[in-house]
Backbone and ligand atoms as CSV (ligand in chain L), in Angstrom:
chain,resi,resn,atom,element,x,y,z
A,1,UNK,N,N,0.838,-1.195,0.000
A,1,UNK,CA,C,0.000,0.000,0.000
A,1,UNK,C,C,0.882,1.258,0.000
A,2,UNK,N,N,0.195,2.274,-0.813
A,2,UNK,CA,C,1.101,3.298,-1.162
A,2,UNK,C,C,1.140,4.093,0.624
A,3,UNK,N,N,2.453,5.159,0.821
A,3,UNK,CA,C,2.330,6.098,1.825
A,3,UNK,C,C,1.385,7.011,1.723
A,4,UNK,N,N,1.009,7.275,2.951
A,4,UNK,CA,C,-0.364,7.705,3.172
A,4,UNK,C,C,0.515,9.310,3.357
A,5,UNK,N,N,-0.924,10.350,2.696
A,5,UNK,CA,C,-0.184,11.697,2.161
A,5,UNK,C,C,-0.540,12.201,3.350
A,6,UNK,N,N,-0.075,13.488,3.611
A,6,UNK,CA,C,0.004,14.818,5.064
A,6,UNK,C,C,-1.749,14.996,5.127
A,7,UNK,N,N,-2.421,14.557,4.582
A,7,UNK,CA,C,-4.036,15.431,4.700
A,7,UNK,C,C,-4.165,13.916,4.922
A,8,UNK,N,N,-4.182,12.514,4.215
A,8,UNK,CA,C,-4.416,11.385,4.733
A,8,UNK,C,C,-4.263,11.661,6.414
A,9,UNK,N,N,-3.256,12.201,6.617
A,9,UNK,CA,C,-2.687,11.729,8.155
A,9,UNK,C,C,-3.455,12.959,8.836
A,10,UNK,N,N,-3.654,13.571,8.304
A,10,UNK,CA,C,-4.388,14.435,9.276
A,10,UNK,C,C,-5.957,14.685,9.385
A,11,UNK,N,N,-6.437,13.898,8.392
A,11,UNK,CA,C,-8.164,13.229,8.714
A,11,UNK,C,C,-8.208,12.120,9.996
A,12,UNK,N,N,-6.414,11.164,10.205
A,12,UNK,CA,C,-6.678,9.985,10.798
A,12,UNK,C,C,-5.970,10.762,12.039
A,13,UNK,N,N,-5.899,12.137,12.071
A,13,UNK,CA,C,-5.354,12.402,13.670
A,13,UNK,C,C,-4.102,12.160,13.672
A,14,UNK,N,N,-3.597,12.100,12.756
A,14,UNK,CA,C,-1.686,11.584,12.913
A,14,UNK,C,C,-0.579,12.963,13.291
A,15,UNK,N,N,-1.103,13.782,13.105
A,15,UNK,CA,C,-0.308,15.083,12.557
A,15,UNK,C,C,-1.484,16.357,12.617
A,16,UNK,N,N,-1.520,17.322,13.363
A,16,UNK,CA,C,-2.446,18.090,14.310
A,16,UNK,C,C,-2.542,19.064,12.645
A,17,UNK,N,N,-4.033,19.965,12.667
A,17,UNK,CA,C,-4.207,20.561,12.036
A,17,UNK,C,C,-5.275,21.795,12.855
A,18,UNK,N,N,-5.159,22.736,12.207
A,18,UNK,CA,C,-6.035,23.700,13.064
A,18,UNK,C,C,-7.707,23.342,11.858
A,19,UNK,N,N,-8.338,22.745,12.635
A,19,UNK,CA,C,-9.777,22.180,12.295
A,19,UNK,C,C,-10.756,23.110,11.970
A,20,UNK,N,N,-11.574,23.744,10.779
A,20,UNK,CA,C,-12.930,24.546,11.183
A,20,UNK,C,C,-14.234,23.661,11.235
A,21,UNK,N,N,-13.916,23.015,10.665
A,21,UNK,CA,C,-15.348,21.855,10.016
A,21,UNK,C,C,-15.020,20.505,10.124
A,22,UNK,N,N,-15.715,19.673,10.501
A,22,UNK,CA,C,-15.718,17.806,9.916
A,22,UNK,C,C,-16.702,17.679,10.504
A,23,UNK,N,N,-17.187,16.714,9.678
A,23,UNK,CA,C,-18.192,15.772,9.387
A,23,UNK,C,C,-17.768,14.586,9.032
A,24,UNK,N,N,-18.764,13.410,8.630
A,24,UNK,CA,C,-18.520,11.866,7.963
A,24,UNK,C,C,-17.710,12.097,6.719
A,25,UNK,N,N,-17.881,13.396,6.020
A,25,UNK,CA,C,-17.427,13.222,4.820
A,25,UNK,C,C,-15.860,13.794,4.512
A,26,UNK,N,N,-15.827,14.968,5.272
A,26,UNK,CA,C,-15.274,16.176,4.590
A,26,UNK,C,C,-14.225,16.818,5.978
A,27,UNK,N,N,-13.215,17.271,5.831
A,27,UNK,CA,C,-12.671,18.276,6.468
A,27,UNK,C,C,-12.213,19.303,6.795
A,28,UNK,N,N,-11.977,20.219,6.894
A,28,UNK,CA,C,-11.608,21.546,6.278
A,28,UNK,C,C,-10.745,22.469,8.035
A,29,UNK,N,N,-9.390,22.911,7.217
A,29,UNK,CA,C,-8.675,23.385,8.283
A,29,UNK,C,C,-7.865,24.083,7.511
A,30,UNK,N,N,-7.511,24.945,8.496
A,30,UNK,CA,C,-6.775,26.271,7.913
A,30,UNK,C,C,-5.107,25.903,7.167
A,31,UNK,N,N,-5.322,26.141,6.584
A,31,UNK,CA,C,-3.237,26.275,5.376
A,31,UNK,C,C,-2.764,26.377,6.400
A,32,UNK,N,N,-1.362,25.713,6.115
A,32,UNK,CA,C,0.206,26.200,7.408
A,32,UNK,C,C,0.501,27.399,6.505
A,33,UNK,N,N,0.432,27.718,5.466
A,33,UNK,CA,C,1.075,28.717,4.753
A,33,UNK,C,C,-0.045,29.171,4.054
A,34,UNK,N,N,-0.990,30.310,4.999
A,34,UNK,CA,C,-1.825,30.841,3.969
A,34,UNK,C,C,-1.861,32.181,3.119
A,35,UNK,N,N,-2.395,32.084,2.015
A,35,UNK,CA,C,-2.083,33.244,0.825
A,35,UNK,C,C,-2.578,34.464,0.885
A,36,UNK,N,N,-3.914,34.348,1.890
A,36,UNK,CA,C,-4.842,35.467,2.105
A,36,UNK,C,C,-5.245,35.583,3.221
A,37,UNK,N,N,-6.126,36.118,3.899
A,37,UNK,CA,C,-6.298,36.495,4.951
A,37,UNK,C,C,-7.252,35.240,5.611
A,38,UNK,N,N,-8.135,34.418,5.134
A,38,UNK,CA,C,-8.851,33.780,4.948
A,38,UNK,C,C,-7.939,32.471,4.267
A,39,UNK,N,N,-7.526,31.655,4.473
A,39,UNK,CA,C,-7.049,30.382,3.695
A,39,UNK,C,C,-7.396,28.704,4.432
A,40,UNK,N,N,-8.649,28.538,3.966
A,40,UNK,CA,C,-8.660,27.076,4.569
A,40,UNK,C,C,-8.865,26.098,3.274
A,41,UNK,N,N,-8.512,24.983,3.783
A,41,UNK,CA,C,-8.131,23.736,3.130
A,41,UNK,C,C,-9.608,22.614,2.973
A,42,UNK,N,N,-10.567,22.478,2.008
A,42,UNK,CA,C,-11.643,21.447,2.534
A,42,UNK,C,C,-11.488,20.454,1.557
A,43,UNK,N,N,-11.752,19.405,2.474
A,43,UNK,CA,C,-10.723,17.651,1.408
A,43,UNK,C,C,-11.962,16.698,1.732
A,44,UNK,N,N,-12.309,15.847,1.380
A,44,UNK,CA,C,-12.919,14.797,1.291
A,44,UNK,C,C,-12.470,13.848,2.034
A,45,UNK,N,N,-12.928,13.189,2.895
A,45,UNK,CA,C,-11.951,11.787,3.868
A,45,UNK,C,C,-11.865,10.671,3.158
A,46,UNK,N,N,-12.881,11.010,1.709
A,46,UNK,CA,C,-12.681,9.132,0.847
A,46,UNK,C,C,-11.101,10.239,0.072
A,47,UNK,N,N,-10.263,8.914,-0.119
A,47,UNK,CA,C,-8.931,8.826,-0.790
A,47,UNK,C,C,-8.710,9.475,-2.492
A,48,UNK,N,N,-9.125,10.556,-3.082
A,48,UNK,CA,C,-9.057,10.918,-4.397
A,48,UNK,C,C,-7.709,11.639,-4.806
A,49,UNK,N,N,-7.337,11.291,-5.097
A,49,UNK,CA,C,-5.692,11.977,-5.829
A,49,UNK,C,C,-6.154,13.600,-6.295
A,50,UNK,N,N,-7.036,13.583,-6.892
A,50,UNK,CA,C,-7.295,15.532,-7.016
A,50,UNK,C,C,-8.526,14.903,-7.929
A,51,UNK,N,N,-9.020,16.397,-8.849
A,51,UNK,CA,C,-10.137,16.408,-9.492
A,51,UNK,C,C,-10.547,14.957,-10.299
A,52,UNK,N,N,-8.916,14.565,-11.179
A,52,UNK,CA,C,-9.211,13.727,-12.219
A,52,UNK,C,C,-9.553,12.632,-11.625
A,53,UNK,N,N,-9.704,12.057,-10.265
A,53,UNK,CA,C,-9.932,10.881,-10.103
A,53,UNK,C,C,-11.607,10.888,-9.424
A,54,UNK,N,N,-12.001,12.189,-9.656
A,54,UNK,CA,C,-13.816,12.049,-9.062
A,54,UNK,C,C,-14.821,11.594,-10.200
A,55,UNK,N,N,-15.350,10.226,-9.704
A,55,UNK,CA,C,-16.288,9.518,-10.834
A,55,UNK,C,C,-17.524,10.149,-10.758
A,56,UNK,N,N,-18.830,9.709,-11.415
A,56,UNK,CA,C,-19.922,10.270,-11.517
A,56,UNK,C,C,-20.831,10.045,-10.088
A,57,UNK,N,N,-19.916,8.919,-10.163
A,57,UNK,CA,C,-20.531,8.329,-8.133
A,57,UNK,C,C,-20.474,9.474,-7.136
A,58,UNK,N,N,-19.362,10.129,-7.140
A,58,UNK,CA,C,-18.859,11.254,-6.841
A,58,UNK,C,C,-19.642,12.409,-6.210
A,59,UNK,N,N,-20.394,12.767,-7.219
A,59,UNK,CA,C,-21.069,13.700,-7.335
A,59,UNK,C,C,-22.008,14.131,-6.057
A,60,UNK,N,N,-22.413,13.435,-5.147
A,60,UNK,CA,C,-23.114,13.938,-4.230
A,60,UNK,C,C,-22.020,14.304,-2.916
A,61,UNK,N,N,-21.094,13.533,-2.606
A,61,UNK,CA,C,-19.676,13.963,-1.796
A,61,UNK,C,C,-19.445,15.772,-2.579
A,62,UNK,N,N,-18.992,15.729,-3.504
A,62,UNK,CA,C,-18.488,17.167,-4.211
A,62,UNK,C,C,-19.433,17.636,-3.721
A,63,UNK,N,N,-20.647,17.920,-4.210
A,63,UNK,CA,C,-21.998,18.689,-3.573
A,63,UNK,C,C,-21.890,18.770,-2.288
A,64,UNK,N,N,-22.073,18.233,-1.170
A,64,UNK,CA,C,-21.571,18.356,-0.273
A,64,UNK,C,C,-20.794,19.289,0.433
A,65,UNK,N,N,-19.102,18.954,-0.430
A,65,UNK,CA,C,-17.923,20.065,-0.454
A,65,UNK,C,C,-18.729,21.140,-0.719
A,66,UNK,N,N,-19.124,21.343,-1.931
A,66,UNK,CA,C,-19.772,22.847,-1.904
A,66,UNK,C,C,-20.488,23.667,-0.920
A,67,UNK,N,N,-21.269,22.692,-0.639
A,67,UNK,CA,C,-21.991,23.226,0.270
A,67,UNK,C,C,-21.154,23.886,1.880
A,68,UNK,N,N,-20.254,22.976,2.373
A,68,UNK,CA,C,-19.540,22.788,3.197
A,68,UNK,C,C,-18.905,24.377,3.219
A,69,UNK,N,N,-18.297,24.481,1.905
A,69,UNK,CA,C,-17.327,25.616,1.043
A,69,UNK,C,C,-18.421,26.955,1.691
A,70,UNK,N,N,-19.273,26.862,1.152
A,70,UNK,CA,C,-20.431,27.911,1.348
A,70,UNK,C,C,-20.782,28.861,2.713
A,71,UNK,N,N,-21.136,27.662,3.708
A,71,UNK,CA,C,-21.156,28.213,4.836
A,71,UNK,C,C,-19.794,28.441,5.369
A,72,UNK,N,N,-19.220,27.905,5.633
A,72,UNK,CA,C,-17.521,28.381,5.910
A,72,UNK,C,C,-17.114,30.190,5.508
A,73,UNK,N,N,-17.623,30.031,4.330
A,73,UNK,CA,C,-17.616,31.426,3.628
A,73,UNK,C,C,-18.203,32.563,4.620
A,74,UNK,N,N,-19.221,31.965,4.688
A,74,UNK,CA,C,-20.283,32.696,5.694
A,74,UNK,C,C,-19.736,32.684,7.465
A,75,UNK,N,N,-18.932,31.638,7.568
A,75,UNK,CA,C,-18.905,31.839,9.123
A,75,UNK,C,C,-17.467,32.397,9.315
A,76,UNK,N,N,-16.423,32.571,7.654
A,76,UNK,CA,C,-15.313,33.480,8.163
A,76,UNK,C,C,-15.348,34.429,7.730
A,77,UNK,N,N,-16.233,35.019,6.934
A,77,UNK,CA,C,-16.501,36.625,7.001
A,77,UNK,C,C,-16.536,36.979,5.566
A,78,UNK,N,N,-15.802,36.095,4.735
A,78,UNK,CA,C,-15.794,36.516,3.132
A,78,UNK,C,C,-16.571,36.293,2.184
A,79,UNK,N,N,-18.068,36.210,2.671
A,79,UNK,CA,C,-18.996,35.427,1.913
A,79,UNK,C,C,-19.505,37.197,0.901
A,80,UNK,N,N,-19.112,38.370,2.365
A,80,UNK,CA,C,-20.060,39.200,1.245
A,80,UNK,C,C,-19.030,40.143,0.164
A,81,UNK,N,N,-17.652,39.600,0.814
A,81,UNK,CA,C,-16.620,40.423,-0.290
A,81,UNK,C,C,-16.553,39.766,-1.098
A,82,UNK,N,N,-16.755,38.846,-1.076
A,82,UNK,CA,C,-15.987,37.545,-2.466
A,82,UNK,C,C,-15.205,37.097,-1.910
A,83,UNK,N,N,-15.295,35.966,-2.817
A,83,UNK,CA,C,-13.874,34.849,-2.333
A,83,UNK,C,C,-13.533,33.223,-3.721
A,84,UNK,N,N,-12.480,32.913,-3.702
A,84,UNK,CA,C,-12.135,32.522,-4.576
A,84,UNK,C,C,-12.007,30.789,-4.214
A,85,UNK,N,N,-12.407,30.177,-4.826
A,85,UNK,CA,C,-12.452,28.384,-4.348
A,85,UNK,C,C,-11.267,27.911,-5.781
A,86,UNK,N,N,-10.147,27.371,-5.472
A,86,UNK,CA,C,-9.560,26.706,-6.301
A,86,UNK,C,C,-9.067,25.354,-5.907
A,87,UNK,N,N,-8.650,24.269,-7.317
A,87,UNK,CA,C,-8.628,22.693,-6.876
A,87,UNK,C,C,-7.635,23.067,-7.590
A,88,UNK,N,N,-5.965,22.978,-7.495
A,88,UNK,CA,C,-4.955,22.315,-8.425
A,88,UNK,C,C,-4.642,21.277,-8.646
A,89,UNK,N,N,-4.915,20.530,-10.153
A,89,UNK,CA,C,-5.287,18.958,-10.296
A,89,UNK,C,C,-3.551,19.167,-11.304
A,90,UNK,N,N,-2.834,18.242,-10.647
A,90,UNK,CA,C,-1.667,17.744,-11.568
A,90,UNK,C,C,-0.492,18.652,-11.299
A,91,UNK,N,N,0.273,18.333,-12.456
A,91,UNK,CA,C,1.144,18.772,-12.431
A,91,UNK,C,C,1.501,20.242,-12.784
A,92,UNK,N,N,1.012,20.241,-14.160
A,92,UNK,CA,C,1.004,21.889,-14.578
A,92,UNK,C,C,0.285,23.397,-13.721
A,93,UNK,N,N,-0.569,22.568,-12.748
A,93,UNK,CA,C,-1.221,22.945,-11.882
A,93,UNK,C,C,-0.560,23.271,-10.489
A,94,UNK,N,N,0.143,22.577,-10.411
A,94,UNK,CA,C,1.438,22.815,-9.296
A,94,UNK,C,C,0.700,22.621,-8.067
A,95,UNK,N,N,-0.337,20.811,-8.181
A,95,UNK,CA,C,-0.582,20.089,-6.930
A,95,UNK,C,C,0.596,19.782,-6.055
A,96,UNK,N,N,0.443,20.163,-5.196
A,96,UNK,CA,C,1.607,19.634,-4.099
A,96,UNK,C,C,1.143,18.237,-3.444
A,97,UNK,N,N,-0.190,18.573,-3.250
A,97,UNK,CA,C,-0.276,17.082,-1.881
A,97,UNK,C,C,-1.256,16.391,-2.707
A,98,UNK,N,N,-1.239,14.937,-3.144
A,98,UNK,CA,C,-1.692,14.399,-3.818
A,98,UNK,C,C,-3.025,13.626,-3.017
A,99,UNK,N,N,-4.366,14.463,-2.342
A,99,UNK,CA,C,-5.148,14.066,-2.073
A,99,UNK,C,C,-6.108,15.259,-2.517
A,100,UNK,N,N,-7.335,15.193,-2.795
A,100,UNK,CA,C,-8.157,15.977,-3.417
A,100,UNK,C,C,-8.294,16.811,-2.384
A,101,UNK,N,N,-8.308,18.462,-2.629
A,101,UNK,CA,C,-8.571,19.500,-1.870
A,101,UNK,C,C,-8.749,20.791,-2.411
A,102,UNK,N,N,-9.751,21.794,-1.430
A,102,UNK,CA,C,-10.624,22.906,-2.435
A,102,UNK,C,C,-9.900,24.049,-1.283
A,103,UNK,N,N,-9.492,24.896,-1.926
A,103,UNK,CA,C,-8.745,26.172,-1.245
A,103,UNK,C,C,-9.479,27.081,-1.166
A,104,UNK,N,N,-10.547,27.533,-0.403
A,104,UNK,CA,C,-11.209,28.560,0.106
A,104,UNK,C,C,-10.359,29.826,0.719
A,105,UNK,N,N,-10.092,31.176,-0.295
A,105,UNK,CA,C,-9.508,32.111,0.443
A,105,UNK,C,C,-10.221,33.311,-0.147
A,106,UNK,N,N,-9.903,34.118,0.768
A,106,UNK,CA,C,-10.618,35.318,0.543
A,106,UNK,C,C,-10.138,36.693,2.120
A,107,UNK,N,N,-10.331,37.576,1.747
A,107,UNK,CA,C,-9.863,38.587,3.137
A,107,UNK,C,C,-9.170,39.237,1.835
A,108,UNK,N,N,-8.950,39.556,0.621
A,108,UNK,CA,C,-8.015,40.272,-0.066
A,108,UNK,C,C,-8.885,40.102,-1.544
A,109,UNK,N,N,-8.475,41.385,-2.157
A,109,UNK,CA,C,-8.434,41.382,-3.683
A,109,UNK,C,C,-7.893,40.072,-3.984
A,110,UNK,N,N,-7.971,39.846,-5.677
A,110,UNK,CA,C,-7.233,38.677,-6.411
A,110,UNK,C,C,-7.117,39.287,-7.780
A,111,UNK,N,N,-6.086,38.701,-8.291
A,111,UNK,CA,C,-5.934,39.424,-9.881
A,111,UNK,C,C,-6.348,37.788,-10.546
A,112,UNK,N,N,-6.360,38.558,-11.668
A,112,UNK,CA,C,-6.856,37.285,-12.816
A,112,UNK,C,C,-6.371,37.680,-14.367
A,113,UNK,N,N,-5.855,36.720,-15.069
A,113,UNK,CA,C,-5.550,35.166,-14.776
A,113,UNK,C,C,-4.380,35.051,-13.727
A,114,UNK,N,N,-4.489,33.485,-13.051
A,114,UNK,CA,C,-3.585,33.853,-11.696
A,114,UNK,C,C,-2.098,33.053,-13.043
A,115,UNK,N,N,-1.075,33.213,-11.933
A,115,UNK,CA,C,0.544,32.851,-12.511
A,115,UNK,C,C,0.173,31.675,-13.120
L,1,5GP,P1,P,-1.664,22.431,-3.514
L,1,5GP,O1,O,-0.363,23.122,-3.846
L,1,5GP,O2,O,-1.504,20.934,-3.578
L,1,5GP,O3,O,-2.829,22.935,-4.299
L,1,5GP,O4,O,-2.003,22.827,-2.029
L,1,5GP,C1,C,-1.487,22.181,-0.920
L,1,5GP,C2,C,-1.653,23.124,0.236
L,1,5GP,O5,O,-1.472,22.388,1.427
L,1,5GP,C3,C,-0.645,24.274,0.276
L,1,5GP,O6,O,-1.342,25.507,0.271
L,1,5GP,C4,C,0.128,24.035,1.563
L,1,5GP,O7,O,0.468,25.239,2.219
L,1,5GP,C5,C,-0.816,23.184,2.378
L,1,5GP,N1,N,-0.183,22.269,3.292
L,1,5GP,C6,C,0.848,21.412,3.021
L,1,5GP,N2,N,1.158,20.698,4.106
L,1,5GP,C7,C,0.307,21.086,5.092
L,1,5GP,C8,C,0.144,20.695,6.451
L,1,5GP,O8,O,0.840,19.828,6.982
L,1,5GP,N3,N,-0.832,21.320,7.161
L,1,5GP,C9,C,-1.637,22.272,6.601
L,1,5GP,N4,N,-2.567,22.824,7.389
L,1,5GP,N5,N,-1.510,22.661,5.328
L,1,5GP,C10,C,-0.550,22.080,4.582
């Protein structure tokens, strides 16, 4: 069995994370290194490598995330400035941790297109 990644280990309690949300499904805790004023992390506890590996089965977990994404928005303050949800899937994308995860940040402007 492959090594289990830093967000694996920190759904199973291995390695401390600052927590906002969990549930059965989903987790969500703040970046060690966040970009904005606002930077939390929300991942799925089933095992998906990033976007490309979510099947059609899928689809009600993601929903979920969204939803999850949503109020979070709302309970850290950036729901009425805006705020930006991104997934980096791969390589060109410049995934670092190879478990599926949605980057909720916001507390700042954003330019577009990003680097
Ligand atoms: P990616 O580059 O894969 O889209 O995003 C991975 C994110 O995970 C980065 O923003 C990075 O700062 C964050 N990260 C990496 N290791 C840890 C960790 O051990 N704890 C927390 N809270 N965040 C982490």
């Amino acid at each position: 069995m492959s090594e289990k990644t830093i967000f694996k280990r920190i759904i199973d309690k291995e390695i401390p994370a600052s927590i906002v949300y969990e549930d059965d499904l989903c987790l969500a805790f703040h970046d060690v290194a966040p970009q904005a004023p606002v930077h939390v992390l929300v991942i799925p506890k089933k095992e998906l490598r990033s976007l490309d590996d979510v099947e059609p089965e899928d689809a009600p977990l993601i929903g979920h995330i969204f939803a999850v994404i949503r109020r979070l928005a709302r309970e850290l303050g950036v729901a009425e400035g805006g705020y930006r949800v991104v997934s980096n899937c791969g390589q060109n994308a410049m995934q670092t941790v190879p478990h599926l995860h949605f980057h909720l940040i916001g507390g700042r402007g954003f330019a577009w297109p990003p680097g």
